[in-house]
C-alpha positions in Angstrom: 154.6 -4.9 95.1 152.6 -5.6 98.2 150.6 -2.8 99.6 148.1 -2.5 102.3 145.6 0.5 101.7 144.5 1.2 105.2 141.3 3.2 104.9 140.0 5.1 108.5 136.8 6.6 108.8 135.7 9.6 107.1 133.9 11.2 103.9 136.9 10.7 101.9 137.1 7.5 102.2 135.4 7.0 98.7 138.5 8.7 97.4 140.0 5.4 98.0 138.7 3.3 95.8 139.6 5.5 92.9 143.4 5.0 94.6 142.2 1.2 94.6 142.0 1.2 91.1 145.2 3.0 90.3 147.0 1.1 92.3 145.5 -2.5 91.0 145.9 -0.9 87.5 149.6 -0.3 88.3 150.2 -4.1 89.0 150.3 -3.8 92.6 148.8 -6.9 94.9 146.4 -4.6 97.1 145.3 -5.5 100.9 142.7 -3.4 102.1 142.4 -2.9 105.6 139.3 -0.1 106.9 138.3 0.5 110.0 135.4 -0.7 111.5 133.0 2.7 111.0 134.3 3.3 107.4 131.5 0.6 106.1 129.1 4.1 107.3 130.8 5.4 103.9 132.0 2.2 101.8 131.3 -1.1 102.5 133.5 -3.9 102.2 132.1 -5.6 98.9 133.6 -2.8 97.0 137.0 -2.9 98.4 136.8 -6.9 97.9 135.4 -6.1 94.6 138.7 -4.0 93.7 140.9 -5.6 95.3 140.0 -9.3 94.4 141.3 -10.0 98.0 139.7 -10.6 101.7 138.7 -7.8 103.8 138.0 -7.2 107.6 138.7 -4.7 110.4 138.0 -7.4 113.2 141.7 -8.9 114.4 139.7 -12.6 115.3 139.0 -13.1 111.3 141.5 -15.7 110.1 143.1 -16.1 113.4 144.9 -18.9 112.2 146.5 -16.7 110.3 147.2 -14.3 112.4 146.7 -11.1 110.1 147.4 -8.3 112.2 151.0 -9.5 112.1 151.4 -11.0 109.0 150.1 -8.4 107.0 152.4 -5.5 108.0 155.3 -8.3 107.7 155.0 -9.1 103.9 153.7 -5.5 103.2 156.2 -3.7 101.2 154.3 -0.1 101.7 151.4 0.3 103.7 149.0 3.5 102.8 146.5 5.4 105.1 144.2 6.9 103.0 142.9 8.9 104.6 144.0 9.4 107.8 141.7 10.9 110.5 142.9 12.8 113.3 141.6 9.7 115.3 143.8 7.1 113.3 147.1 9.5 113.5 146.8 10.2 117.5 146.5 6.5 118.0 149.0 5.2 115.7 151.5 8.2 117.3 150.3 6.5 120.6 151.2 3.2 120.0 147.7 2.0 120.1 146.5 -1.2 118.5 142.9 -1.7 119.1 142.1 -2.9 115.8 143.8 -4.5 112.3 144.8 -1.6 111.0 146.7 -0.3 114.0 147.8 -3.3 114.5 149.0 -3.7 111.2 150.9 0.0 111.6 153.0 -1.5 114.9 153.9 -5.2 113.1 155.0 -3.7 109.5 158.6 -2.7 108.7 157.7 -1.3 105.7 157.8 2.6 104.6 154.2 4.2 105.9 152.8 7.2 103.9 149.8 8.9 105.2 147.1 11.6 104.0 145.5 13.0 106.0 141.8 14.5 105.4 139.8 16.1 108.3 138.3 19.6 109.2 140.5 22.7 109.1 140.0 23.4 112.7 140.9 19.6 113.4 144.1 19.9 111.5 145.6 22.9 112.5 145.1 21.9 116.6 148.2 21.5 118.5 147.2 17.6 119.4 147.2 17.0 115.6 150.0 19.4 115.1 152.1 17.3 117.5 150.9 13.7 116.4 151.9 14.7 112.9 155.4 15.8 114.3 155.7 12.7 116.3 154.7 10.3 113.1 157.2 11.9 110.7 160.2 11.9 113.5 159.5 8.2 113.1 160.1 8.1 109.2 156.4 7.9 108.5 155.4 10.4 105.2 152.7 13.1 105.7 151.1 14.2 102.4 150.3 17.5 103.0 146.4 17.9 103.1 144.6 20.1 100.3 142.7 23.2 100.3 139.4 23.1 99.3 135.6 22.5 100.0 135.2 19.8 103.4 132.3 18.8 104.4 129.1 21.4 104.4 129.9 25.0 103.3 133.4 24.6 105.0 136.1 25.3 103.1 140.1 25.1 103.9 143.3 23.0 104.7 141.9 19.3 105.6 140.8 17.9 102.2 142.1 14.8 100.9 144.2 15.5 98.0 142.7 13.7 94.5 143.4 9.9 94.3 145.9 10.7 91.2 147.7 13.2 93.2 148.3 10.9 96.3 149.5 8.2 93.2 152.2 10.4 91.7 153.5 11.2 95.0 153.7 7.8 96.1 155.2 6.6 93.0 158.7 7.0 93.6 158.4 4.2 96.6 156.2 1.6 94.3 159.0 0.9 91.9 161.5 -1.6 91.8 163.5 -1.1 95.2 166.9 0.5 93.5 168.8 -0.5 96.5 167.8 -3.9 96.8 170.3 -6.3 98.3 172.9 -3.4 99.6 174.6 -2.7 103.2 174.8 1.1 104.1 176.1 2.4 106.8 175.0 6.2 107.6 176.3 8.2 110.4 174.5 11.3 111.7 174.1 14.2 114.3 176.6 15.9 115.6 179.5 14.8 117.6 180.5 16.1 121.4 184.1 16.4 122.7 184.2 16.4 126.3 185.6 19.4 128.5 184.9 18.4 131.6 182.3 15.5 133.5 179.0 18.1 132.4 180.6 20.3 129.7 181.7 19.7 125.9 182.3 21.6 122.6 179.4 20.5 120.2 178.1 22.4 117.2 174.9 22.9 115.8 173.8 19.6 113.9 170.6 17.9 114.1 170.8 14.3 112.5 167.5 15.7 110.6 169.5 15.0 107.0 171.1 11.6 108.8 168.1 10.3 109.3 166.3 11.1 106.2 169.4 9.2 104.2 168.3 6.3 107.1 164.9 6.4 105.9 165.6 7.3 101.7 168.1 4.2 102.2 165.6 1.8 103.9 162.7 2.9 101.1 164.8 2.4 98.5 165.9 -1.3 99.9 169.1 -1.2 101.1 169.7 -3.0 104.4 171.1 0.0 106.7 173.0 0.9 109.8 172.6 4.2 111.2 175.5 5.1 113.3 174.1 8.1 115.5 176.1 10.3 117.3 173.7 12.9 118.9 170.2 13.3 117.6 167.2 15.5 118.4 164.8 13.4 115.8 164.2 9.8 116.2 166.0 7.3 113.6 163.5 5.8 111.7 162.1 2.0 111.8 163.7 -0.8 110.5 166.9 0.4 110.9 169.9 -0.9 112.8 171.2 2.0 115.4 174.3 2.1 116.4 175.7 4.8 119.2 178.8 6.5 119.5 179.0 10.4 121.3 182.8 11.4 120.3 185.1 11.9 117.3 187.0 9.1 118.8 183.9 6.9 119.1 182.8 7.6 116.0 186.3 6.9 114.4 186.3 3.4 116.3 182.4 2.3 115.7 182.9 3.4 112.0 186.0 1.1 111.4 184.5 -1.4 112.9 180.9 -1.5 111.1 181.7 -0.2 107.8 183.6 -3.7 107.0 181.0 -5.7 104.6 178.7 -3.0 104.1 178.3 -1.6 100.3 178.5 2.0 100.9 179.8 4.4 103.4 177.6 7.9 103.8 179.4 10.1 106.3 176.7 12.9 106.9 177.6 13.0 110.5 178.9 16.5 111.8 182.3 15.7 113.3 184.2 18.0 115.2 187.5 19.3 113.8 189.0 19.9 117.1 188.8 18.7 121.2 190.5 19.7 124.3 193.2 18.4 124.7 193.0 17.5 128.5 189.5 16.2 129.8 189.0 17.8 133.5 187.9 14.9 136.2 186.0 17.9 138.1 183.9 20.6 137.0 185.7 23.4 135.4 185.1 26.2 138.7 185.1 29.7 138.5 188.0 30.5 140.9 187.7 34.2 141.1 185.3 36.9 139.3 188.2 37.5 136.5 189.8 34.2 135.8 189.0 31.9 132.7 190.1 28.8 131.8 192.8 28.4 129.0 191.8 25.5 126.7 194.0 23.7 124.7 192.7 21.8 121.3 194.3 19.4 119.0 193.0 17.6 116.3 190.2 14.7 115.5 191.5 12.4 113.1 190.2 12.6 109.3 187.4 9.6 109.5 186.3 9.7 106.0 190.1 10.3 104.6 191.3 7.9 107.1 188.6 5.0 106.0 189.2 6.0 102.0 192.8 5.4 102.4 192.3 2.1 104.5 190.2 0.7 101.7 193.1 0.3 99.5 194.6 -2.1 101.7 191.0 -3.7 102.6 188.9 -5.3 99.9 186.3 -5.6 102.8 185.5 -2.0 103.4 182.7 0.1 101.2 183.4 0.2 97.8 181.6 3.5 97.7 182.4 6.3 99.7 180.2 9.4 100.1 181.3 12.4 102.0 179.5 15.5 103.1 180.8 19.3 103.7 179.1 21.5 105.9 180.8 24.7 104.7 180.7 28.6 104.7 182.1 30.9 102.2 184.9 33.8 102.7 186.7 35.8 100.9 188.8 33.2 99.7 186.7 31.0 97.9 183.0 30.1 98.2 180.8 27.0 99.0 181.4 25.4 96.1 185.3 25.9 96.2 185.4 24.7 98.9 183.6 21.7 98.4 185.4 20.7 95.2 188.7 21.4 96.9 187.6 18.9 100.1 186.6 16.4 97.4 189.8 16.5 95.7 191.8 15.6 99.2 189.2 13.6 100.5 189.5 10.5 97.9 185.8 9.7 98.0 183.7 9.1 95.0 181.1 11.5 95.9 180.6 14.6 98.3 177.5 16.2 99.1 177.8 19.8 100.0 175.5 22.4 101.6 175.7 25.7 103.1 175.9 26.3 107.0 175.1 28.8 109.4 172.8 29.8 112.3 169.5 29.5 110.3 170.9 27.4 106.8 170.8 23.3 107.2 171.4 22.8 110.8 168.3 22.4 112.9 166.2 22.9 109.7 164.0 20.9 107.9 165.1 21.7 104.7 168.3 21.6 102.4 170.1 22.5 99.4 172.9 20.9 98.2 175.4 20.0 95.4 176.6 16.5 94.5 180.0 16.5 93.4 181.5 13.7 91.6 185.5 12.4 91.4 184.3 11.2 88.1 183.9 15.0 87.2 180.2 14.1 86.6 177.9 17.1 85.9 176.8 17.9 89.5 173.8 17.7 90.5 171.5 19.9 92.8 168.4 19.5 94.9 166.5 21.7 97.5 163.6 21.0 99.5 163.1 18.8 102.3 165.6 17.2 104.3 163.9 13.7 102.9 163.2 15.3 99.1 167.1 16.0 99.1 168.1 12.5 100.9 166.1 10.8 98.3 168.0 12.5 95.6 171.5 11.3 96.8 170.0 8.1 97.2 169.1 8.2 93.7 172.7 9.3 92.5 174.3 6.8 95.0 172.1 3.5 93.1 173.2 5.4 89.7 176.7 5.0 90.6 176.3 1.4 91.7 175.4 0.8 88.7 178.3 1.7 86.8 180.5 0.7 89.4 182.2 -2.7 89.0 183.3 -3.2 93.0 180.1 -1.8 94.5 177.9 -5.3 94.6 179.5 -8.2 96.3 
């Protein structure tokens, strides 16, 4: 694997030649790319030294070449270790000033970053937001350590040990598991029109959309996100296709999925819509009237596409369906879930737990994956990427023992 170990300026930075060696040790073809004031703290014979490669911050060495571009384009993972408060506000700025963040705007490739810094820096709202800013764009934050800094301070901001940054990382420097795959994704939430400024929505996200976007891309697969409504940004290198309604998702799906290897349908899509859409604003006539609103029903995308399959050797051989559900007194979350699996047809069906402060809106997830193989299922909690990862991982498994899947 290619990586480029971007190292920015700060005490830490002789962490990362230890996570030079590891990664060199590993296999991995290693480009180093510091920034200019890191040779205050390691200069550039050691990182040439360990990584038997070139190294420069200036953009004019080997022009010819034209590094700042060709670097992040053949990078399969690019690494900021570590990442000063400086680096992360320009690179969630859009500022390329030198190789490195030049490198960050040409690559395609999954970014992690760890952050090292001073408590005080850390926890400030401008680093606050710039960390918010980077991960809505699908780049990974490793959570900084606590611990002696620099001087007698001691707190959040340390770089975490070079093996620890290693075995988080290590799930993207393997063999890519989707490699040579079409996915299609849809996410968010969709929005049935009432009226020219009203609609009936619900609560979703896209937060768990985009994570599979992002789990999907890591993990190789070539992949279109088809977003409904999202309040996160899909993540690079990504194809993004739009749609707002049922209706319009219904249409953009039929017409994408065809060709593509697997169909995930995390989006939220409304059961129901009115039935009539007003031209006008629904007015208030007098202080007591309300508006009677009829609904009928959305069509059944993922039992609609499942069925269509049958009759069209073109359309994902693998099918994976998620159910936002609640409990009752009539069966719970997991009833439910295996009962929507049975009717669906799909091969697999992801299903969580919703309600005002469970899945939508939050970062984090639980979920079950049920199997029409009557597999074992299998569960996963944590972050909305941790869990997206893990259905990635089950989706590649199935691949495998799935005859139709690769075309």
């Amino acid at each position: 694997m290619r990586i480029v170990l971007g190292v920015s300026a700060g005490i830490a930075a002789y962490k990362s030649v230890l996570l030079l060696r590891l990664l060199k040790e590993a296999g991995h073809h290693v480009d180093v790319i510091p920034t200019a004031k890191v040779e205050n703290f390691v200069g550039n014979a050691t990182w040439e030294a360990l990584s038997g490669n070139r190294v420069t911050s200036n953009v004019f060495d080997a022009v010819e070449s034209v590094n700042h571009v060709r670097l992040g384009q053949q990078a399969d993972l690019v690494l900021i270790v570590p990442a000063t408060a400086d680096l992360m506000a320009k690179a969630a700025a859009g500022i390329a000033d030198d190789l490195l963040t030049g490198t960050l705007l040409a690559t395609r490739a999954p970014v992690v970053m760890a952050p090292a810094m001073h408590t005080e820096m850390w926890q400030h709202e401008a680093t606050r937001a710039n960390v918010a800013t980077l991960r809505a764009r699908g780049v990974t934050i490793i959570e900084p350590a606590s611990g002696r800094l620099t001087g007698k301070d001691s707190g959040p901001g340390r770089l975490p040990e070079p093996e620890d940054i290693f075995a988080q990382i290590t799930p993207l420097l393997s063999t890519p598991i989707l490699a040579g795959q079409r996915v299609l994704i849809t996410a968010g939430g969709t929005r049935e029109p009432l009226d020219p400024v009203r609609f009936l929505g619900n609560r979703s996200s896209g937060r768990q959309g985009v994570a599979l976007a992002q789990a999907a891309r890591d993990a190789g697969a070539e992949v279109t996100l088809l977003a409904t409504h999202l309040e996160v940004a899909p993540p690079a290198g990504v194809r993004l296709v739009h749609a707002s309604s049922a209706l319009e998702l219904r249409a953009a799906v039929f017409a994408e999925a065809p060709g593509h290897d697997v169909l995930i349908m995390n989006a939220a899509v409304a059961d129901f819509r009115p039935a009539n859409i007003e031209n006008s604003k629904i007015k208030k006539r007098d202080e007591h009237s309300a508006p009677v609103i009829t609904l009928v029903r959305n069509p059944d995308i993922l039992a609609e596409i499942v069925q269509a399959r049958a009759q069209d050797a073109t359309l994902p051989s693998l099918i994976v369906g998620f159910a936002a559900e609640t409990g009752d007194e009539q069966g719970s979350v997991l009833d439910y879930g295996r009962s929507k699996l049975a009717r669906k047809g799909c091969e697999m069906l992801v299903v969580n737990e919703v309600g005002a402060q469970l899945t939508f809106g939050q970062d984090t997830n639980s979920i079950q994956v049920l199997f029409a193989s009557q597999a074992p299922s299998v569960q996963a909690t944590g972050s909305k990427l941790e869990v997206a990862r893990v259905v990635i991982e089950q989706i590649a498994s199935a691949i495998i023992g799935h005859p139709h899947v690769t075309k």
